[in-house]
C-alpha distance (Angstrom), angle and dihedral (degrees) to the residues before:
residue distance angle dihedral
X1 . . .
X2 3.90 . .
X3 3.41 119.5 .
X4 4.28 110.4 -120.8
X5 3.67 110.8 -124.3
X6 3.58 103.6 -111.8
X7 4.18 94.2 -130.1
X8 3.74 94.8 50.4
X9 4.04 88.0 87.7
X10 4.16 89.3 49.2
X11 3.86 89.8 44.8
X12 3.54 101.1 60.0
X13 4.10 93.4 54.2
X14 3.92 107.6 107.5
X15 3.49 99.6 -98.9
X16 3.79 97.6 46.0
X17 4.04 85.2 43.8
X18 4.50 82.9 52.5
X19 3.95 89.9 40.1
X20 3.98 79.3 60.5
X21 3.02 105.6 47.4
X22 3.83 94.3 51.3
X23 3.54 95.7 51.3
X24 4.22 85.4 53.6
X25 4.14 89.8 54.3
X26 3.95 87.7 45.2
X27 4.04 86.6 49.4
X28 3.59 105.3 -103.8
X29 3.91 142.3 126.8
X30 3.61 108.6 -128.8
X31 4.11 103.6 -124.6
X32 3.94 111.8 -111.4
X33 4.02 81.1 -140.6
X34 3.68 99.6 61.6
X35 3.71 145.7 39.5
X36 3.59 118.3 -92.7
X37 3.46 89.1 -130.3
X38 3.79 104.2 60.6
X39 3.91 84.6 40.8
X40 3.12 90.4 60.3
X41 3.73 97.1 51.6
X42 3.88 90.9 47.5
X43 4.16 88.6 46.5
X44 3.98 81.6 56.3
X45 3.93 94.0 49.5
X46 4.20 85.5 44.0
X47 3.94 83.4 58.7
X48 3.71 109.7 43.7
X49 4.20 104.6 -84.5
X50 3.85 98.8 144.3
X51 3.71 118.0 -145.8
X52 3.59 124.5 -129.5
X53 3.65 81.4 -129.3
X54 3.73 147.6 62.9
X55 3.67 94.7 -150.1
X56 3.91 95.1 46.4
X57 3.46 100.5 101.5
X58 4.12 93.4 39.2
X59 4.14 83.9 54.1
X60 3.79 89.0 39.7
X61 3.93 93.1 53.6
X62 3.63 94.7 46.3
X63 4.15 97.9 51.1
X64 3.88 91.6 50.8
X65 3.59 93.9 56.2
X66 4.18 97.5 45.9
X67 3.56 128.4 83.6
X68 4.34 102.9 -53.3
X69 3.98 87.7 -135.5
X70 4.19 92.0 60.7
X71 3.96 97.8 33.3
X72 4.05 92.7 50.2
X73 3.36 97.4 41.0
X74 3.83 95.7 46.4
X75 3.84 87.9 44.9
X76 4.05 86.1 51.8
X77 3.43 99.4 48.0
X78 3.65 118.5 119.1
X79 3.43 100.4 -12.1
X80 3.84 114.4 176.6
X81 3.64 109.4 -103.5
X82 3.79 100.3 1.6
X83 3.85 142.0 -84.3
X84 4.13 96.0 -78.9
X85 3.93 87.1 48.5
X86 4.03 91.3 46.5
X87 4.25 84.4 45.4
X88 4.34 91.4 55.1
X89 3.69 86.4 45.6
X90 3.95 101.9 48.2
X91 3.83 86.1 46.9
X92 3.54 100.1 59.6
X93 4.08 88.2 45.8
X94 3.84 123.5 90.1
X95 3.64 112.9 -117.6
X96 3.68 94.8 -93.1
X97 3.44 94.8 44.6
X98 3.76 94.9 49.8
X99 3.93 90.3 53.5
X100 3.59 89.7 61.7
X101 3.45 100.2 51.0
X102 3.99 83.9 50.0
X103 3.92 79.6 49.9
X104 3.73 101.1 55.8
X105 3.68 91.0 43.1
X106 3.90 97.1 54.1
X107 4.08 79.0 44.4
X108 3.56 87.1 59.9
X109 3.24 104.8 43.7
X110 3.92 90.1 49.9
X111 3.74 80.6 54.3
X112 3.66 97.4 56.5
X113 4.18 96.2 38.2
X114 4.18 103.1 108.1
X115 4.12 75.6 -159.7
X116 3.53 97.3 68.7
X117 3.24 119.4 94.8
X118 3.48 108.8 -171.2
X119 4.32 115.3 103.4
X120 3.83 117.3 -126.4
């Protein structure tokens, strides 16, 4: 019996399924390892979207390693006008425009997490 990757569930949610589908129109695979979504992101750091923060990419290479349930849902959280709203946007975006969006919002919600230690 073959063993189910344990992302495949996380990476057919919409915003995993738009993640991938930007990283095809910028000329990527998406990475059976990873969400699309934090690929994204790091494709966007790879190719010159600057983060608002120095610890961005240390934050952002720590969630797309952990447990997919945890790291989407604390990317998710909150996010100003909802998932579907977030979805219409990111499709109308070119890749690298999309992966800073997904930037600032993972900036934001770093922001906003009492558990992070880190000063801004």
């Amino acid at each position: 019996m073959l063993q189910e990757n344990p992302f495949e569930r996380w990476r057919l949610l919409p915003l995993n399924q738009v993640a991938a589908l930007k990283l095809r129109e910028a000329g990527e695979t998406p990475d059976a390892e990873r969400l699309p979504v934090f690929q994204l992101m790091v494709w966007g750091l790879l190719n010159g979207v600057t983060p608002t923060h120095r610890r961005t990419a240390q934050e952002l290479q720590r969630l797309q390693y952990q447990n997919p349930a945890e790291a989407f849902t604390y990317l998710t959280s909150n996010i100003p006008g909802g998932l579907p709203e977030l979805h219409r946007k990111l499709l109308k975006l070119a890749p690298k425009a999309a992966a800073s969006e997904l930037l600032d919002i993972l900036d934001m919600r770093l922001k906003a997490d009492p558990r992070n230690p880190y000063a801004w």
